[in-house]
C-alpha positions as CSV (number, residue, x, y, z in Angstrom):
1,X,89.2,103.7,202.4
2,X,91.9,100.5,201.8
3,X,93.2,100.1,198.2
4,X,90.7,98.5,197.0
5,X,87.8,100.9,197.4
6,X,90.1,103.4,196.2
7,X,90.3,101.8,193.2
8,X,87.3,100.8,192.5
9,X,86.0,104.4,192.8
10,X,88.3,105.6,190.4
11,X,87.4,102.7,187.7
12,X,84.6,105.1,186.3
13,X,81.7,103.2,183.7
14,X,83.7,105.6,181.3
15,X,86.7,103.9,181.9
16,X,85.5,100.5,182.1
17,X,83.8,101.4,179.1
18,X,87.5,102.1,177.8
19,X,88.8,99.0,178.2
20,X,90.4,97.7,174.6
21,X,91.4,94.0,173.7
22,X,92.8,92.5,170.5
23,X,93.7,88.9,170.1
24,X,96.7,87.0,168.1
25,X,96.2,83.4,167.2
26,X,98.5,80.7,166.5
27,X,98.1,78.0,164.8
28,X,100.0,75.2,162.7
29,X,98.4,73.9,159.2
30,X,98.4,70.3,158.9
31,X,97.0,67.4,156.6
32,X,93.9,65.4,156.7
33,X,96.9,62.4,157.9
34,X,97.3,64.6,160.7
35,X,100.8,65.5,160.3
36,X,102.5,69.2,159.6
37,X,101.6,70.8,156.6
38,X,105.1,71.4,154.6
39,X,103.6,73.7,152.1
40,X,104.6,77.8,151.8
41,X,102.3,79.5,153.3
42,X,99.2,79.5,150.7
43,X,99.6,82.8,148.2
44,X,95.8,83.8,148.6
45,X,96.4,84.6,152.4
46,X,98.5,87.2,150.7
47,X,102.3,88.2,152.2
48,X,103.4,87.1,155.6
49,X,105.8,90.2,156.0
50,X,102.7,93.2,155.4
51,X,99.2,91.5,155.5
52,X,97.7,93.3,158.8
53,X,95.6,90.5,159.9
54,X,97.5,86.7,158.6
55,X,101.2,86.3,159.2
56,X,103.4,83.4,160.4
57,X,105.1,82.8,163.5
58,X,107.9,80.5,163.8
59,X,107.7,78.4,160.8
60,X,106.2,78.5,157.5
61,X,103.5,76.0,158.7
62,X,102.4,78.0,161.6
63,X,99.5,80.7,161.2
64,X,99.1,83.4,163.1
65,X,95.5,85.4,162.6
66,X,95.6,88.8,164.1
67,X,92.7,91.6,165.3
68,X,92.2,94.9,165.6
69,X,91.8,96.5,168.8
70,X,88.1,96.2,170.0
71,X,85.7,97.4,173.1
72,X,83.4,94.4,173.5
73,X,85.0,90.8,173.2
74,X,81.9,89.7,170.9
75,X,83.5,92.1,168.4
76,X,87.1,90.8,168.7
77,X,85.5,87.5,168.5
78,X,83.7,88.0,165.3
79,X,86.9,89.5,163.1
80,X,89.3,86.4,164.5
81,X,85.9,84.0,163.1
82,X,86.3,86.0,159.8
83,X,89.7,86.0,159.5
84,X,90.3,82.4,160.1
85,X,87.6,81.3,157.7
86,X,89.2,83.5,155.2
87,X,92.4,81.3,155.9
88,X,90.5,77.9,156.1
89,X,89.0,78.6,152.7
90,X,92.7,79.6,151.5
91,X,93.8,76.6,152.7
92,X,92.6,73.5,150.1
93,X,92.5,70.3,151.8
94,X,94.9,71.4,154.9
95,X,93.0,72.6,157.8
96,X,94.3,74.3,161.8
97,X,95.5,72.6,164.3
98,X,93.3,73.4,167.4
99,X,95.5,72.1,169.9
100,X,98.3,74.5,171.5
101,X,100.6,71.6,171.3
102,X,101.9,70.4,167.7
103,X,100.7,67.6,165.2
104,X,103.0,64.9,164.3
105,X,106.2,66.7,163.2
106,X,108.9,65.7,161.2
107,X,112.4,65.5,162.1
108,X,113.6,68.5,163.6
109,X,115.7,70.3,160.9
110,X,112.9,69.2,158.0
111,X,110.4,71.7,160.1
112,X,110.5,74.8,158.0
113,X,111.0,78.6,158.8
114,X,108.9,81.1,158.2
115,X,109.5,83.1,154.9
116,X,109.4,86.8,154.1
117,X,110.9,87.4,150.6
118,X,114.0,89.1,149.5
119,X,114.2,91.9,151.6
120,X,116.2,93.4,154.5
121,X,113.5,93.2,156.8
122,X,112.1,89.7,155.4
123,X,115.3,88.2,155.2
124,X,116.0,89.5,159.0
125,X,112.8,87.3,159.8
126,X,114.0,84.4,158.7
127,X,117.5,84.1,160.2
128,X,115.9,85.2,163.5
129,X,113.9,81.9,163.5
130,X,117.0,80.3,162.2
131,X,118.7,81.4,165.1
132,X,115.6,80.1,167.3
133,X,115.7,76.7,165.9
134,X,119.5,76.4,166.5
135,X,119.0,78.0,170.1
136,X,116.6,75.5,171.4
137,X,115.4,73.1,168.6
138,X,112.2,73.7,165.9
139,X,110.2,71.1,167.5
140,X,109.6,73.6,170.8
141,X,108.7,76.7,168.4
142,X,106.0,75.2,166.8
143,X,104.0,75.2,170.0
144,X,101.0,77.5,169.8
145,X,99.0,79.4,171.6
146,X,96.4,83.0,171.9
147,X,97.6,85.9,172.8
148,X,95.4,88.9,174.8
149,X,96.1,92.0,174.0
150,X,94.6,94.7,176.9
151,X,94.6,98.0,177.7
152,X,92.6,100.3,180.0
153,X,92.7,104.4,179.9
154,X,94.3,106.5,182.2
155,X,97.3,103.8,183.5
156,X,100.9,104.9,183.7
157,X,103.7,102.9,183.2
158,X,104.2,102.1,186.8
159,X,100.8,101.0,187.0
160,X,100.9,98.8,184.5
161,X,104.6,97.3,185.8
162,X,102.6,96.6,189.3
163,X,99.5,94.9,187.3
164,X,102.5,92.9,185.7
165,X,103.6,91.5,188.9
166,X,100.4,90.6,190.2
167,X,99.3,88.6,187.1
168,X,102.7,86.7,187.8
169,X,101.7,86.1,191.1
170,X,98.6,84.5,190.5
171,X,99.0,83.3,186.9
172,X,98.9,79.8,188.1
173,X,94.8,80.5,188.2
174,X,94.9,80.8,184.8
175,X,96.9,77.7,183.5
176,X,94.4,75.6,186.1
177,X,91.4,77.7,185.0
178,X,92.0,77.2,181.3
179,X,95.2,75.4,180.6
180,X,94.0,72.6,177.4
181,X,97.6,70.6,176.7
182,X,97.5,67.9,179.3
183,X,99.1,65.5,176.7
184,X,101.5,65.4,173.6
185,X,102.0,63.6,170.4
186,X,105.5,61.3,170.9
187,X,106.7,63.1,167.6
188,X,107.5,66.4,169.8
189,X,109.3,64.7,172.5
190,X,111.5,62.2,170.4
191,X,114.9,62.3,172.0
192,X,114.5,64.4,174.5
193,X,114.4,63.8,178.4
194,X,110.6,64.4,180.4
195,X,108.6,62.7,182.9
196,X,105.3,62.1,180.7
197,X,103.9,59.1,180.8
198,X,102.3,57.0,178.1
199,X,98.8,57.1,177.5
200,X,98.7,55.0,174.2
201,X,100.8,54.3,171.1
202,X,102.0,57.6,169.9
203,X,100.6,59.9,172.6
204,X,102.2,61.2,176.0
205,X,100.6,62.6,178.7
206,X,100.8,63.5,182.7
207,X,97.4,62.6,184.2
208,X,97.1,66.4,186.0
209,X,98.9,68.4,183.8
210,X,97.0,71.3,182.8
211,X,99.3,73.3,180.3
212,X,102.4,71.0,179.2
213,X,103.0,73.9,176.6
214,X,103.8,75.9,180.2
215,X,105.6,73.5,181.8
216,X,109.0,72.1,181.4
217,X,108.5,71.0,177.8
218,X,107.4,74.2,176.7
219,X,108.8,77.6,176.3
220,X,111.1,77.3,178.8
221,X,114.9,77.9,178.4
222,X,117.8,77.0,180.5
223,X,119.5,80.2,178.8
224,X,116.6,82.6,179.4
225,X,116.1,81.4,183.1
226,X,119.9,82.7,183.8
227,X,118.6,86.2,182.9
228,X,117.1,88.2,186.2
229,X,114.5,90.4,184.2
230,X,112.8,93.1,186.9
231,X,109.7,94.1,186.7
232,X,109.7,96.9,189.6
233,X,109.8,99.8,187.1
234,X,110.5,100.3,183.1
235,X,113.7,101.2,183.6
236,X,114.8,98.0,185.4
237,X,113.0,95.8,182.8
238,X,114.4,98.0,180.2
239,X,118.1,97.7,182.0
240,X,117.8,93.8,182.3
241,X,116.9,93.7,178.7
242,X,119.4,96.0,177.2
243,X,121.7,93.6,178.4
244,X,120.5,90.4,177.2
245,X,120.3,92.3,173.8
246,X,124.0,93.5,173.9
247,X,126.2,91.1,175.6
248,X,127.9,88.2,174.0
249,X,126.0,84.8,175.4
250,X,129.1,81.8,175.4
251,X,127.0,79.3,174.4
252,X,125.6,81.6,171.2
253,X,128.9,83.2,170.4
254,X,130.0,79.0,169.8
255,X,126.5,78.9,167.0
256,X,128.6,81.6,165.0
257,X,126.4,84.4,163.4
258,X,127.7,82.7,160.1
259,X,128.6,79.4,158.8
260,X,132.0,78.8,156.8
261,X,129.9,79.2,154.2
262,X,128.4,82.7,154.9
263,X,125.0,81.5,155.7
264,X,123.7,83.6,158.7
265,X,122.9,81.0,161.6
266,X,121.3,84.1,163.6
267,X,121.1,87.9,164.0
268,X,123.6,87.9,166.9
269,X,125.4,85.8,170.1
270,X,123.9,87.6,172.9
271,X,121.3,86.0,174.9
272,X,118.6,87.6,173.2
273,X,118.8,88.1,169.3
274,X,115.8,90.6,169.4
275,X,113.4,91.8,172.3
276,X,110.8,88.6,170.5
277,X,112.8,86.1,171.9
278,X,112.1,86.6,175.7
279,X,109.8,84.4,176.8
280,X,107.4,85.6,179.3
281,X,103.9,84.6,181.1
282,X,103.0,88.3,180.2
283,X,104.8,91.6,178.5
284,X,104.7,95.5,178.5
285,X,104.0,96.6,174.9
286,X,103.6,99.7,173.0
287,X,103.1,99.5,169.2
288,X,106.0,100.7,167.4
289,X,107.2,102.9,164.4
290,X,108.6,101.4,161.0
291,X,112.2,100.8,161.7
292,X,111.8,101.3,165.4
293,X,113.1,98.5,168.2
294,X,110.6,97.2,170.7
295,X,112.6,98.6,173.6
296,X,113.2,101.9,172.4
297,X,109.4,102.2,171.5
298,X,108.8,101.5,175.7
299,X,111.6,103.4,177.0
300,X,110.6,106.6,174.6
301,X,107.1,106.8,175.3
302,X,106.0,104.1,178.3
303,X,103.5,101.0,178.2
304,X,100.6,101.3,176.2
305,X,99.2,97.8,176.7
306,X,99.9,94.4,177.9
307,X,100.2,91.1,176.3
308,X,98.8,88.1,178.2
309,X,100.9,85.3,176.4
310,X,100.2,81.9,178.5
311,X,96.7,80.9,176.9
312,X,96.4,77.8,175.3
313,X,94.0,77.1,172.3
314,X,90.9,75.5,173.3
315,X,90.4,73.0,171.4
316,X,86.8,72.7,172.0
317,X,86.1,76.3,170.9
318,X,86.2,77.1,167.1
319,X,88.3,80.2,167.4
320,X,90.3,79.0,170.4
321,X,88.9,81.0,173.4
322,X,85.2,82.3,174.1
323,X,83.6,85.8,174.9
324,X,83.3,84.1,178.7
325,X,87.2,83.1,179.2
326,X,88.0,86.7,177.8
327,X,85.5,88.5,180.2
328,X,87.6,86.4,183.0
329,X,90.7,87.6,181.6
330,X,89.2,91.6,181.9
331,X,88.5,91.5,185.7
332,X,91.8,88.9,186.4
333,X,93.7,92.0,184.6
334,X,91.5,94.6,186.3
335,X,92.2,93.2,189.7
336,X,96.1,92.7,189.4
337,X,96.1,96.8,188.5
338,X,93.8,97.5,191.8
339,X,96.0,96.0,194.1
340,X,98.7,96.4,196.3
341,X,101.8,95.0,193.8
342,X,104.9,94.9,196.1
343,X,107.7,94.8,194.4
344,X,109.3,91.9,193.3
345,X,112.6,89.9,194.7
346,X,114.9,87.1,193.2
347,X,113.4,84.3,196.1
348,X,109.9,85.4,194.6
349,X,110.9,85.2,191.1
350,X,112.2,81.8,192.1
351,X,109.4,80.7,193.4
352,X,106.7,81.5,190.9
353,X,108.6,79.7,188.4
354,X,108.1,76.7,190.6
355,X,104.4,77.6,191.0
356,X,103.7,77.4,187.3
357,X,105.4,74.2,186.9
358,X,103.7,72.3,189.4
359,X,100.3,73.9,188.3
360,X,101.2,73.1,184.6
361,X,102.0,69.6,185.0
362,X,99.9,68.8,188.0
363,X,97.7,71.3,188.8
364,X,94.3,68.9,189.0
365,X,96.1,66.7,191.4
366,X,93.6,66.8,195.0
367,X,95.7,69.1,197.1
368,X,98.2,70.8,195.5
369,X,100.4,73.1,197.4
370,X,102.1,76.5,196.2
371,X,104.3,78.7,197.7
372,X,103.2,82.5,198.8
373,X,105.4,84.4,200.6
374,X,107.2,81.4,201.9
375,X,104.5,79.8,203.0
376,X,102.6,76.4,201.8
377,X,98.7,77.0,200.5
378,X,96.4,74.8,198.5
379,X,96.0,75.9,195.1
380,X,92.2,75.8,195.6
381,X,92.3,77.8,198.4
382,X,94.1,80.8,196.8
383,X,92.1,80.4,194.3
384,X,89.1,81.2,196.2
385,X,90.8,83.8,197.8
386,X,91.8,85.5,194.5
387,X,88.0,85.0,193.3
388,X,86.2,86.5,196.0
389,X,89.0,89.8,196.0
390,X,87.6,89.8,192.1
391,X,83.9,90.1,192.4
392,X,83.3,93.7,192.8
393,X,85.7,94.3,190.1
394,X,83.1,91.8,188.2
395,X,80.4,93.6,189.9
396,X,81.2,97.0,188.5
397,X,82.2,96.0,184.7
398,X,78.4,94.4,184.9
399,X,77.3,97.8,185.9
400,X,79.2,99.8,183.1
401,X,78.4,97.8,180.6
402,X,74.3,96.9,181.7
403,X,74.9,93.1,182.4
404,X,75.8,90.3,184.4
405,X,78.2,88.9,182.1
406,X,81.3,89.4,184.1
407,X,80.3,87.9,187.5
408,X,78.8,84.7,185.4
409,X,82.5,84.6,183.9
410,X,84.1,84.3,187.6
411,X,81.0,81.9,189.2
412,X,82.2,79.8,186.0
413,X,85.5,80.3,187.1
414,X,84.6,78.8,191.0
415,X,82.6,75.4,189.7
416,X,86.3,74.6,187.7
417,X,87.7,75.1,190.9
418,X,85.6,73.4,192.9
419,X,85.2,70.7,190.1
420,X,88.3,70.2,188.6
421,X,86.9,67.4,186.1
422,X,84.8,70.3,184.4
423,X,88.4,71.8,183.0
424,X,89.6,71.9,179.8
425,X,92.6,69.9,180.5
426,X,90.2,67.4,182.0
427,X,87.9,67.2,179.1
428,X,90.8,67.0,176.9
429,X,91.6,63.7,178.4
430,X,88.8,62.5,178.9
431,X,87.2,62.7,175.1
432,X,90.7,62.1,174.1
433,X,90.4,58.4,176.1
434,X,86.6,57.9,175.3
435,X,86.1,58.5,171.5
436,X,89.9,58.4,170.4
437,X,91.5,55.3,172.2
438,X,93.7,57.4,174.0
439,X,95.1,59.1,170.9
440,X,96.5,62.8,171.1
441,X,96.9,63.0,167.3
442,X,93.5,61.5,166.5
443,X,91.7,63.5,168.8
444,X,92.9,66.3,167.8
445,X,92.5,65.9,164.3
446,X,89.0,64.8,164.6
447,X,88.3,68.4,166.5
448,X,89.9,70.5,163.6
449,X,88.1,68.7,161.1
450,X,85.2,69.9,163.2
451,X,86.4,73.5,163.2
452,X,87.2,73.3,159.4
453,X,83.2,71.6,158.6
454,X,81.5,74.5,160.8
455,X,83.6,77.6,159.3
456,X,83.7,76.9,156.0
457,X,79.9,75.9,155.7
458,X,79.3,79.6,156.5
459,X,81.1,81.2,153.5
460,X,81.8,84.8,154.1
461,X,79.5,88.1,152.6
462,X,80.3,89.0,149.8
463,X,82.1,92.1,151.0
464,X,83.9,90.6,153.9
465,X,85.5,88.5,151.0
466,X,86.3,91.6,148.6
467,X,88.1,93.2,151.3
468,X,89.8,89.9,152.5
469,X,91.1,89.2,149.0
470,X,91.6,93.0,148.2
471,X,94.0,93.0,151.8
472,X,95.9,90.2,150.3
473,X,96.6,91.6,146.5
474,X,97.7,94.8,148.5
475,X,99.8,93.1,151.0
476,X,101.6,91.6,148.1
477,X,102.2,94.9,146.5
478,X,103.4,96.4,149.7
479,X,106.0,93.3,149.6
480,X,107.2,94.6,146.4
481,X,107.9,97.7,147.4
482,X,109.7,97.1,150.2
483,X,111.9,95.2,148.4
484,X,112.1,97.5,145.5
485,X,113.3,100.6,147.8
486,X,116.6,97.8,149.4
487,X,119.6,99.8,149.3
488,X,121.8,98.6,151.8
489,X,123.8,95.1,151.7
490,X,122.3,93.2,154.5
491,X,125.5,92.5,156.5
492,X,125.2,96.2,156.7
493,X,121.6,96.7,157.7
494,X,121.7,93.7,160.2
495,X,124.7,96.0,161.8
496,X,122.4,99.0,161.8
497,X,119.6,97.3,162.9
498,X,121.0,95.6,166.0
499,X,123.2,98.7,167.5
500,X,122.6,99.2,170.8
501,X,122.1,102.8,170.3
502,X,118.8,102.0,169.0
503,X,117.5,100.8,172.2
504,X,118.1,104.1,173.9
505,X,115.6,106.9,173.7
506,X,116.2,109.6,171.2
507,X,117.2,107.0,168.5
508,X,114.9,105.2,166.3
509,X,114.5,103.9,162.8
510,X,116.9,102.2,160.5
511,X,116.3,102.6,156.8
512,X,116.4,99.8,154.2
């Protein structure tokens, strides 16, 4: 029996059934002109530091909607469609961007942080995305995108370290299959150096680019690309990371962690302020205590789930992603567990990184090549190699679960391969030059208006509402208290917080 067999004959219906997915959702508010909303974030969405479901990311004008875990992706589906018309009808006359990539922005330093009140902890928040903006400029923060929370029973650590380098093997599939940023407003690259080209007044694009948001204009970072993070076991992620957490970065240590004025400019000057701040196509996770550090929560007690982080918004869906993409996602994630996951190596590492570049900013272009294993193949061709491993991993989620679901989600999956005009990057482009002159920005508007229309013409039940507004009032309260209970200066705290001893196991929480 080879691998796969193996494993398929140990993915039971039971633990198919078990598989568990949550979603996170960025998004920026903006005006009906199209440009960045520069209001706080609205008080009937209730506080950004407790509310378990709305938050902020970067800035202030960024939203980020959050689910609960969930065993069918219809469910997921319907609490992120609650939640965001909760926050559309929070919202007045400002509505969500729908695009991964940003509305027209202001000038860098006018784009505003995200703000948590008075506290420790909220005040920790801020200067982290202080230290962000003076890292690698505002503008690139306020890029958006969904996140995919997954998890499957019975999968150790190790397993889920080898899934990990499998999805960064093939993760180019994904930024062809369902990258949606092909182009840019001018606003975000004002200044700066790139190859786009221009499409029309105001908007830049690169006529294959798939994901620009995961290309070189993205998150990328010169800094971050210095640090060799392995992903051959937990404790040589753990290792690379501790590092990047606790060693002096030259470049960071010249920022200052304060001004001559005492303002903080950042948490720290090492590489990484917090474990947040590394950028990654994918990440181990396990949810953590109050007070505890990421990277303490994953060396004490292993990976728990993973977080697939390159998924851009699609525009043309009202939540961003549909039950079909996500059902893609489950057997993509199923498959990289299954198989044989060699272990990664620097020259590999190397050139992965060149494989989602070229697929982000050309990956429709007729014959791409990629590297694999130091050889030259066609996109297209992996591709259909990669499909074809996946269908009985397809095949037996359609078997747990009573439908056919799954294998309609990869034969969807071959036609964008095969027609690479049927792609969201493609249709992006193409309504964007049809209906919109060309225009980014307009196009973009014009498909959150239509978002904003269809949600908020369904109000919520009566009860979903109660317990929306009722989650708000209490998140505010809970704000409160935290910052009734301060005790500690925050010089102090922020010393506490970032010792290295509390990224070992055996040391956990820091109190206020």
């Amino acid at each position: 029996m080879d691998r796969t067999q193996e494993a398929l004959s140990a993915l039971t219906p039971e633990r198919l059934c078990g598989i568990r997915r949550g979603l996170e959702k960025e998004s920026l508010r903006a005006l009906p002109s199209g440009s960045l909303a520069m209001t706080p974030h609205p008080h009937a969405m209730g506080s950004a530091l407790t509310h378990p479901h709305i938050t902020t990311d970067f800035s202030e004008s960024q939203v980020e909607l959050i689910t609960g875990v969930h065993a069918q992706p219809e469910d997921c589906l319907q609490e992120l469609t609650d939640v965001q018309r909760f926050t559309l009808q929070s919202m007045g006359e400002e509505r969500l961007w729908v695009s991964s990539m940003p509305c027209c922005l202001p000038d860098d330093d006018a784009i505003p942080l995200g703000q948590y009140g008075s506290s420790n902890v909220g005040r920790s928040k801020t200067v982290y995305r202080m230290g962000l903006g003076h890292r690698y400029g505002r503008r690139m923060q306020t890029i958006s995108g969904i996140h995919y929370n997954w998890s499957l029973p019975d999968v150790s650590s190790e397993a889920y370290f080898g899934l990990i380098r499998n999805f960064r093997r093939h993760a180019f599939l994904l930024l062809y299959l369902f990258g949606a940023s092909p182009a840019v407003c001018s606003t975000f690259v004002a200044g700066r150096q790139h190859q786009l080209q221009p499409l029309s007044d105001g908007t830049m694009y690169l006529p294959y680019a798939t994901s620009l948001r995961m290309g070189r204009l993205g998150y990328q970072s010169d800094a971050q690309s210095s640090l060799a993070v392995s992903y051959n076991s937990l404790e040589g992620y753990g290792h690379s990371l501790h590092g990047a957490l606790t060693q002096a970065y030259p470049a960071y240590e010249a920022i200052g962690v304060q001004g001559p004025d005492g303002e903080y400019r950042q948490l720290a000057t090492s590489l990484l302020q917090i474990e947040n701040e590394f950028y990654g196509t994918i990440r181990p996770k396990r949810v953590t205590f109050p007070g505890e550090r990421p990277l303490h929560a994953l060396r004490e007690r292993g990976v728990e789930y993973v977080e697939v982080r390159l998924m851009d918004l699609d525009p043309f869906e009202v939540v961003g992603i549909n039950s079909s993409t996500m059902r893609f996602l489950d057997v993509f994630l199923l498959h990289s567990l299954a198989t044989a996951s060699p272990d990664d190596t620097p020259a590999e590492i190397a050139a992965l990184a060149r494989n989602q570049q070229d697929v982000a900013e050309r990956g429709r272009q007729p014959g791409l090549q990629l590297q694999r294993n130091g050889q030259a193949i066609s996109l297209v061709d992996w591709g259909r190699e990669l499909l074809a491993q996946m269908q009985p991993f397809a095949q037996a989620l359609d078997a747990a679960h009573g439908n056919t679901l799954y294998t309609e989600a990869l034969a969807h999956a071959l036609i964008g391969l095969e027609q690479p005009d049927t792609l969201p990057s493609a249709r992006v482009l193409q309504a964007m030059q049809r209906d919109h002159q060309g225009s980014f920005a307009k196009f973009v508007l014009a498909q959150s208006n239509r978002t904003r229309d269809a949600m908020l013409a369904q109000p919520l039940a009566a009860e979903v509402q109660a317990q929306f507004e009722q989650e708000s009032a209490q998140s505010w309260e809970a704000q409160r208290a935290i910052e009734a209970a301060d005790t500690m200066p925050f010089g102090v705290y922020l010393k506490e917080f970032l010792a290295p001893h509390r990224l070992v196991a055996g040391r956990r929480t820091v109190t206020a």
